[in-house]
N, C-alpha and C positions, 0 to 999 in steps of 0.2 A: 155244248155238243158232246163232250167226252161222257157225261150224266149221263148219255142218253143210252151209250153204247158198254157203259163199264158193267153195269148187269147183263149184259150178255158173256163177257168178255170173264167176268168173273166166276162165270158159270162153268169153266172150263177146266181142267187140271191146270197149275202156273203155268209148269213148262210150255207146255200147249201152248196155252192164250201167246204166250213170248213170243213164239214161232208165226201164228195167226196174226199179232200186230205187224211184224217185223216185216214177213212177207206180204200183206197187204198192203203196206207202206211202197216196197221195192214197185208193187203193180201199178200202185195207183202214181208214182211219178213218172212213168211208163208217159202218162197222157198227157197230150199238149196242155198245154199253162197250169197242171196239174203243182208244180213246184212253187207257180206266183202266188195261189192258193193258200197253201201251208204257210207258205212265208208270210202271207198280208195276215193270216190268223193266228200265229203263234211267234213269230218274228219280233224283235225290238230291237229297233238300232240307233244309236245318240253316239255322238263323240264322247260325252260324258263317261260314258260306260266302259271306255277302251281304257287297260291294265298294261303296264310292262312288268313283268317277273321272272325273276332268274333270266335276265336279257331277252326274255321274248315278249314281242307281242300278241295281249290277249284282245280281242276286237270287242266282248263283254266276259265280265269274271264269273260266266254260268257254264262248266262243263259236266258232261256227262261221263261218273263213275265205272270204271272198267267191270266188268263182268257183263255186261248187258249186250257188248256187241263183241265175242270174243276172239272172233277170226278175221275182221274188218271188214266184215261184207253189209255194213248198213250206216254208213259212212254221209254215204249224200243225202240218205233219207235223214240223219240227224241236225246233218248241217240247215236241210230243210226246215227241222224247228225251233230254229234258232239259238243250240247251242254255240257258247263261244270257242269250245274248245272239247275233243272225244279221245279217250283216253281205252284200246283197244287191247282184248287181253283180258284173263290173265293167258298168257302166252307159254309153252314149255318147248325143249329141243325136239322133240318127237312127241307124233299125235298122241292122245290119250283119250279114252270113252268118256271118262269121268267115271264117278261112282254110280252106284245102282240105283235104278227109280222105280218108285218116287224119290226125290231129291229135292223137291221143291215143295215148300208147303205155306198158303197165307193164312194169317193168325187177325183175319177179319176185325174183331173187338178190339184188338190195337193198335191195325193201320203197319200189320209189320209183316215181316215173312223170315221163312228160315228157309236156309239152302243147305247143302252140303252136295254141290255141284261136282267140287273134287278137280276143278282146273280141265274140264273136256273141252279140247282144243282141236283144230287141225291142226299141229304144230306149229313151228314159227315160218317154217320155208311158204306156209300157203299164205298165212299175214302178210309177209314181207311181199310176195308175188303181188299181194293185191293193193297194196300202197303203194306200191312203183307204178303201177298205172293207175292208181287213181292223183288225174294229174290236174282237178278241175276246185283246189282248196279253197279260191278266194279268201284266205284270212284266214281259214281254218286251222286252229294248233290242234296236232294230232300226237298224242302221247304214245309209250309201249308199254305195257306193265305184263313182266319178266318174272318169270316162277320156274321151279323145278318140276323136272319128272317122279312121279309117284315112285317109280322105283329104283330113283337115285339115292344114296344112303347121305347123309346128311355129310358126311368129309367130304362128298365128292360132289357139294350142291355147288360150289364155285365156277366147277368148271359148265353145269347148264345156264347158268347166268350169265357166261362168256359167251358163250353160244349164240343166246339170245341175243346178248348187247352186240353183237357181231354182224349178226344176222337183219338188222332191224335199223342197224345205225345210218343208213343214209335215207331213209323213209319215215322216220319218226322225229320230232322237233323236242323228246323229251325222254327222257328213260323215268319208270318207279320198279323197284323193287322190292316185291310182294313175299316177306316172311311172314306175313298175320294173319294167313289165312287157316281158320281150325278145322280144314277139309281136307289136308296131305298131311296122313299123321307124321308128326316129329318138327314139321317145317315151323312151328312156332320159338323150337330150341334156335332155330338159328336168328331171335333177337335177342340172345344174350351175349354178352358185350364183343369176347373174343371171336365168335364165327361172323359176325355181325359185322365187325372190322375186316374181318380178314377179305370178305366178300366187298365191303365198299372200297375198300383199298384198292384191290385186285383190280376192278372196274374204273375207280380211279384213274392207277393207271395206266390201262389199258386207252381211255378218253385222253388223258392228255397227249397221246400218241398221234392222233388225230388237230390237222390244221385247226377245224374248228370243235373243240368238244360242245358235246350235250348235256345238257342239265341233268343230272341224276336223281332221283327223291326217292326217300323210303316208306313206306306204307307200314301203318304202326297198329296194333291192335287195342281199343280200346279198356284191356282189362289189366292194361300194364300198372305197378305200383307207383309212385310216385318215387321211387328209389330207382326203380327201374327206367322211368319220365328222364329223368337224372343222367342215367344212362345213356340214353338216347340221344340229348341232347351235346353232351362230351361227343359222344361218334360222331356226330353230325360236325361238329366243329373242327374237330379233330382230322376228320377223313375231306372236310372243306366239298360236300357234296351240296346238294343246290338247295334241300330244302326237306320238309314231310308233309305227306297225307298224313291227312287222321280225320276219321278214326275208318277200319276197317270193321268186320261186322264183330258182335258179341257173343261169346257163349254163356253170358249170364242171362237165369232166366226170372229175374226175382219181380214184383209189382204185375204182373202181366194178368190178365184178364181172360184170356182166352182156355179153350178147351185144356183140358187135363193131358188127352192123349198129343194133341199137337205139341203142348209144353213139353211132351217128354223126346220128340225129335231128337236127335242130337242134328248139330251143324251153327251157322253162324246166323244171329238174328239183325236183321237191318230194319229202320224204320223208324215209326216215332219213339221205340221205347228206348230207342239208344240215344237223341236227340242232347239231351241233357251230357248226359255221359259225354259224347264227342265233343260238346263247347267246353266242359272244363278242361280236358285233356288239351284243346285248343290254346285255352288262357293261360294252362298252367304254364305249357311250352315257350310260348309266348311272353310272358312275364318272367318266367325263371333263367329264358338265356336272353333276357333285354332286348327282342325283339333281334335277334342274331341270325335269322337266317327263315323264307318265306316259309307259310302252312297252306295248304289246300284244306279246307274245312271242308268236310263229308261225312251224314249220318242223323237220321230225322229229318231233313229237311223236304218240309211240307209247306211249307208257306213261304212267301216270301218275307215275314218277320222272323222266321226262323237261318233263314241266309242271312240278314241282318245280325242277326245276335250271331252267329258263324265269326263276321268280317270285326264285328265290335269286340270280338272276345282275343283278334290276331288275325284271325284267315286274311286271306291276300283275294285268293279265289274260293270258290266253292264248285260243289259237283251232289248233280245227283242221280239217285236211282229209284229207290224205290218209293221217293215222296212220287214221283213220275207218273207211276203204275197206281199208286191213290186218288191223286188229286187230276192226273194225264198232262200234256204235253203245255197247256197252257200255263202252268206251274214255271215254264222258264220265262214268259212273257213279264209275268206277275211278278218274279226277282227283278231284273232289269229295271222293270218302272218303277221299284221297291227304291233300288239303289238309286236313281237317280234324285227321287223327291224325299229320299231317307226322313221318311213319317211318320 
């Protein structure tokens, strides 16, 4: 079905078409038995498939990567296709436009896309408004991923991460916190060792302050060094925080096939060419601190033998985005029934 409608769909500027799925979706569960629909099409549900990590429960380990729904307003339509878990955001203390558009560009010949979206948000008060009343989860884990303001200077990025973690903490079942993304210039400085600590600390604790804390995870970029991997994984253990994403998107632009002018975007590329790339970072992590602490594997994943090799290399869970928008909705069906008969 999705074959039939992505050349339309592709025909559109990105941003667009995002806008056009999203709100199409919101209309069409609008209609009586519209929701049984989507479910008996793109749904999979087995007890097999149910995760617990970092003390929660995941009902299946397939959620959808933050950027795609970033102020939470497409929440029941995801759950409608059968993700296990939506992860909204990236989220800052005060709204932001984003950067200038075009910002979105797909790189067709290799099944990938660049953004440089820049964190356009309604802020965090209009998220948290709208998870407080969305009160109809059934199982659904719903994450926050927590970023600074554009024009916060990087000493003073702890205190929008307070903000957020403040603001969000009794509506979300998870916190991440988003240094990796190469679209707020500087915010990449802050995952080097010291500001990195200072911020998970802070957060820290600020959660243990709280009867029940929340799982914290950090979101890591995959063009980190392996010294750097090193790094990462000391803070993690060190600051006793629940876990990491990986990978978030790349500024490398090397193997790619696509046009000249599109290669020369600047912004973060997500998709199959980062695929590989994110499962090493995955294994590395994974093997190098003896399996110490969960990963969310995310980045290429197009297939459901690409979730697979995600979960075999360490991942616990996976997420995705923009295998989504290639392959459409059915991509989460096809994981599920992946993991279960692991073929």
């Amino acid at each position: 079905m999705y074959k039939l409608v992505k050349p339309f769909f592709f025909s559109m500027e990105p941003e667009t078409a995002h806008y056009t799925v999203t709100s199409g979706l919101k209309n069409f569960l609008k209609v009586w038995g519209a929701k049984k629909i989507l479910e008996a099409a793109f749904s999979y549900a087995d007890p097999s498939l149910e995760r617990e990590v970092f003390g929660l429960k995941f009902k299946n380990p397939v959620g959808l990567a933050a950027g795609f729904d970033k102020n939470a307003e497409y929440i029941h339509e995801m759950a409608a296709l059968g993700f296990g878990f939506v992860e909204i955001g990236t989220v800052t203390p005060r709204p932001q436009p984003g950067n200038d558009k075009p910002r979105m560009f797909r790189l067709t010949k290799d099944e990938a896309l660049i953004n440089r979206m820049g964190f356009n948000n309604q802020g965090v008060d209009v998220a948290a408004l709208r998870l407080k009343y969305f009160t109809d989860r059934n199982g659904l884990i719903i994450g926050g991923n927590i970023g600074k303001n554009k024009t916060t200077p990087n000493e003073d990025a702890v205190s929008d991460y307070i903000i957020c973690f403040d603001k969000l903490f009794d509506v979300v079942d998870y916190f991440v916190v988003n240094v990796s993304s190469p679209n707020t210039p500087g915010l990449r400085d802050l995952q080097e060792k010291e500001p990195l600590k200072h911020i998970l600390n802070t957060l820290q604790k600020r959660n243990e302050g709280h009867e029940k804390p929340k799982p914290i995870l950090l979101k890591i970029a995959p063009d980190l060094t392996d010294s750097q991997l090193d790094d990462i994984i000391e803070i993690v253990i060190d600051t006793k925080i629940a876990g990491v994403i990986a990978t978030n998107t790349t500024i490398n632009r090397e193997g790619l096939k696509s046009e000249s002018s599109l290669l020369k975007e600047s912004g973060g590329l997500s998709g199959k060419p980062l695929s590989v790339r994110s499962t090493e970072v995955i294994h590395y992590l994974s093997e190098k601190s003896g399996k110490a602490f969960p990963i969310i594997g995310v980045g290429g994943i197009h297939s459901s033998a690409d979730a697979l090799s995600k979960m075999q290399a360490g991942a616990s869970l996976v997420q995705v985005y923009t295998g989504m928008i290639y392959e459409g909705p059915q991509l989460i069906k096809a994981i599920c029934k992946r993991l279960i008969n692991k073929k």
